[in-house]
C-alpha positions in Angstrom: 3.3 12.8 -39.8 4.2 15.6 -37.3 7.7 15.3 -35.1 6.1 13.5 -32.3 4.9 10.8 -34.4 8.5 10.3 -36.2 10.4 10.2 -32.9 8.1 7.7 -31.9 8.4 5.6 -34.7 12.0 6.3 -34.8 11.8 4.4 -31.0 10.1 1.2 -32.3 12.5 1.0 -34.7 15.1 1.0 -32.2 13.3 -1.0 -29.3 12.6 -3.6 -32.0 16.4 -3.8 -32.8 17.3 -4.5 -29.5 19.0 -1.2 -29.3 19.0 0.4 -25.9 19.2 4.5 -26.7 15.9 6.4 -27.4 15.3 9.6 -28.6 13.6 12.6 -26.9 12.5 16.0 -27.4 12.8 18.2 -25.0 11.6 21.5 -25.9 12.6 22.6 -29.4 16.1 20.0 -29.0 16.5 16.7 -29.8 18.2 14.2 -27.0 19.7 10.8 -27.0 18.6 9.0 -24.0 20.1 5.8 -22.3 22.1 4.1 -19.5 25.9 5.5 -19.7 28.9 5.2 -17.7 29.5 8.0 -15.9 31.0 11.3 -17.4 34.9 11.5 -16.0 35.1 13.4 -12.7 31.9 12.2 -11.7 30.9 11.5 -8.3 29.1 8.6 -9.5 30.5 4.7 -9.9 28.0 3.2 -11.8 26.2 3.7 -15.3 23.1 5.6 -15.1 20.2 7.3 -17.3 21.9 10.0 -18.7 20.8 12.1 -22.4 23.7 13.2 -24.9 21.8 16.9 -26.5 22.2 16.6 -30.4 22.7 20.2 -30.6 19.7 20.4 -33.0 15.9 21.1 -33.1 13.2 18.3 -34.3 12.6 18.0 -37.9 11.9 14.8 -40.2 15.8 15.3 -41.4 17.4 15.8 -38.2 15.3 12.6 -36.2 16.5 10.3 -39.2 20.0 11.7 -37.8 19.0 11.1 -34.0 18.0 7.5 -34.9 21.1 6.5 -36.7 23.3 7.9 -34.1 21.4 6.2 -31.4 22.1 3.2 -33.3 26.1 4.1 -33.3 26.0 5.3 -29.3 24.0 1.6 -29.2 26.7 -1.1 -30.6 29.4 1.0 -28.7 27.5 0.5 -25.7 27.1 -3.1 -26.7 31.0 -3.7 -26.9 32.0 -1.6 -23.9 33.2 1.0 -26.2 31.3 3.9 -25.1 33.8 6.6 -24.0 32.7 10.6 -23.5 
């Protein structure tokens, strides 16, 4: 299964958990993607599509990683806990 096929996977898993981050690769890095608050000193009032860069590049290893911390970004966005 090449790294395409994992993230997507990875992304069913999630959407079918109700979880609302996804991952992307962009490149040769891996992203979280999703609607966040806005960074502080941000012009912006309201949550918006932002990503959060993993720091690391797509491998079957490091999107198992990806998915699990979308799932921790997820339930803190779930309880309003989400804080850059």
């Amino acid at each position: 299964m090449d790294n395409q096929a994992r993230i997507k996977a990875s992304n069913g898993r999630l959407k079918n958990g109700g979880v609302r981050v996804r991952i992307q690769a962009i490149g040769s890095s891996l992203y979280l993607r999703a609607t966040l608050p806005p960074k502080p000193g941000s012009d912006k009032e309201t949550p918006y599509q932002q990503r959060i860069a993993l720091g690391t590049a797509p491998n079957p290893r490091t999107i198992k990683l990806a998915e699990s911390e979308a799932r921790k970004v997820g339930a803190l966005l779930e309880t309003n806990s989400f804080d850059w």
